[in-house]
C-alpha atoms as a printed R data frame, in Angstrom:
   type eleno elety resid chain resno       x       y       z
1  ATOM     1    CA   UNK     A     1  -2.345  10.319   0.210
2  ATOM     2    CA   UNK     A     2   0.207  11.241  -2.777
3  ATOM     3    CA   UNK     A     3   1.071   7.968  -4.428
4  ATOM     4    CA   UNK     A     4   4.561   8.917  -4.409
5  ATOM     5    CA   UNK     A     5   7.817   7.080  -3.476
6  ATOM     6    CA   UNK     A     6  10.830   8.485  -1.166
7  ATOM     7    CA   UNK     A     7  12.624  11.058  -3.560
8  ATOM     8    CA   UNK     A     8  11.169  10.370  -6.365
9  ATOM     9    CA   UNK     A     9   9.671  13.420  -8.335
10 ATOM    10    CA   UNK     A    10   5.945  14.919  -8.468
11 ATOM    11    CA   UNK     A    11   6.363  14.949 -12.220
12 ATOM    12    CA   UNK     A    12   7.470  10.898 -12.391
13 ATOM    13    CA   UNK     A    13   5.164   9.936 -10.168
14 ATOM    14    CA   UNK     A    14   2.225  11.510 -11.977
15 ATOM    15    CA   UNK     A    15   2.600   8.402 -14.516
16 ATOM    16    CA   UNK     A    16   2.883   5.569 -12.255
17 ATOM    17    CA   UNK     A    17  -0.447   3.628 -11.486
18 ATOM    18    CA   UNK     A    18  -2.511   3.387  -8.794
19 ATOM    19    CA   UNK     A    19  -1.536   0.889  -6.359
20 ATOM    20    CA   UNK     A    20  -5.862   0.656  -5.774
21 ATOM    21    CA   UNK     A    21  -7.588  -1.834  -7.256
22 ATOM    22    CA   UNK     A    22 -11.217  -2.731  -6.579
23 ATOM    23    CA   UNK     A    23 -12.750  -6.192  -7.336
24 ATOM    24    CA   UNK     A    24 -16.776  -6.934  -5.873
25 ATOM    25    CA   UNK     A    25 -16.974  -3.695  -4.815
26 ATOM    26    CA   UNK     A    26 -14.127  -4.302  -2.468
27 ATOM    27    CA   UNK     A    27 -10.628  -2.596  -2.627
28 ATOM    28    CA   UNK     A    28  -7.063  -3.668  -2.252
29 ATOM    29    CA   UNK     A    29  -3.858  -2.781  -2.912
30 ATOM    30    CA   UNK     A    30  -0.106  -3.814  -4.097
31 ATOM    31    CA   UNK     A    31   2.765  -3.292  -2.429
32 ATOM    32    CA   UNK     A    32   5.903  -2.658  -3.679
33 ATOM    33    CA   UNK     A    33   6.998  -6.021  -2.522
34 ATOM    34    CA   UNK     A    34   4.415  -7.771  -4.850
35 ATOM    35    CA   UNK     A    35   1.835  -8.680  -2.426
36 ATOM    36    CA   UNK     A    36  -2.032  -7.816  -2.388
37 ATOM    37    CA   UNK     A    37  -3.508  -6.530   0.948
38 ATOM    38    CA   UNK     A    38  -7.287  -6.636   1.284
39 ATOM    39    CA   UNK     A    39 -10.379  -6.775   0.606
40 ATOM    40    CA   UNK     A    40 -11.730  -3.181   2.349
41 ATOM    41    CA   UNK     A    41 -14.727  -1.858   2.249
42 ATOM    42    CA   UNK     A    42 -14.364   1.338   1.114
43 ATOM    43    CA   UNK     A    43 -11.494   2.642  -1.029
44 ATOM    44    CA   UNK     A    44 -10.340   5.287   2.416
45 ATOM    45    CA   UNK     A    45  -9.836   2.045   4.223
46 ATOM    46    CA   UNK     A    46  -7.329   0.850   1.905
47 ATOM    47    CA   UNK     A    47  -5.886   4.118   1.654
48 ATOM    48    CA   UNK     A    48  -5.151   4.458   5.253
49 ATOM    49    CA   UNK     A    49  -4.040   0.524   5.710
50 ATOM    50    CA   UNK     A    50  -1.318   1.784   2.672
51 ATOM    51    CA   UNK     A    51   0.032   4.640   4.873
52 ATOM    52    CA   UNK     A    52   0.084   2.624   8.148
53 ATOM    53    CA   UNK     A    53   1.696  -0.567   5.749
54 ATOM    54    CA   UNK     A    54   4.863   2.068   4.436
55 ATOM    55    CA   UNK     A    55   5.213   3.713   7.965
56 ATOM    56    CA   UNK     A    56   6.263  -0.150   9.089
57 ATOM    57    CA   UNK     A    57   8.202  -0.719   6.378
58 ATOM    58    CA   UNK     A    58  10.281   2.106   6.680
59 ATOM    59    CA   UNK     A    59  10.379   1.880  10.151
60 ATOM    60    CA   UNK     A    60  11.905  -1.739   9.769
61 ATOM    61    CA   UNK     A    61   9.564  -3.150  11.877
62 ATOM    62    CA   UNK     A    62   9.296  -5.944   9.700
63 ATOM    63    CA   UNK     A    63  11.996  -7.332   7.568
64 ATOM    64    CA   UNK     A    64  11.084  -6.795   3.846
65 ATOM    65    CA   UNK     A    65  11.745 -10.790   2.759
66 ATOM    66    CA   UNK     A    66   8.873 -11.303   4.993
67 ATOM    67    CA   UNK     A    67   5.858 -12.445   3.321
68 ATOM    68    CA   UNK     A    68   3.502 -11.536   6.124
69 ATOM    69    CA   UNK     A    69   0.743  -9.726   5.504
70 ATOM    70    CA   UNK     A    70  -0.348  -6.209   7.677
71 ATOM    71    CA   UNK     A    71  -3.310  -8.315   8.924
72 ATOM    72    CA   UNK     A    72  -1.503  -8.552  12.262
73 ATOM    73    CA   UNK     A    73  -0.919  -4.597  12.072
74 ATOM    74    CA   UNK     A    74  -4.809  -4.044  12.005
């Protein structure tokens, strides 16, 4: 998955950090709208729960003041 934000460049992006974390040999991740969503398994299983987390977001789904986490998107 590239770690990359609408319209922003290959080069810029390059720099920015991983949104992965792994704590206990589980793995999470940050959203852009400061919130931590795990703890998976294996580092894929965040990966995908990222993708599936931005599609709703940009979809508008879910109103981006709203502290929810994707646990009801499972």
């Amino acid at each position: 998955m590239a770690d990359r934000r609408v319209g922003e460049s290959e080069a810029f992006s390059a720099f920015r950090p991983s949104r992965f974390f792994q704590e206990r040999c589980e793995w999470y991740f940050y959203t852009r709208e400061g919130a931590i969503e795990g703890p998976f398994r294996l580092k894929r299983e965040a990966e995908v729960r990222l993708e599936n987390y931005i599609k709703v977001m940009v979809s508008g789904m879910l109103a981006t003041d709203d502290k929810t986490s994707m646990d009801s998107f499972q």
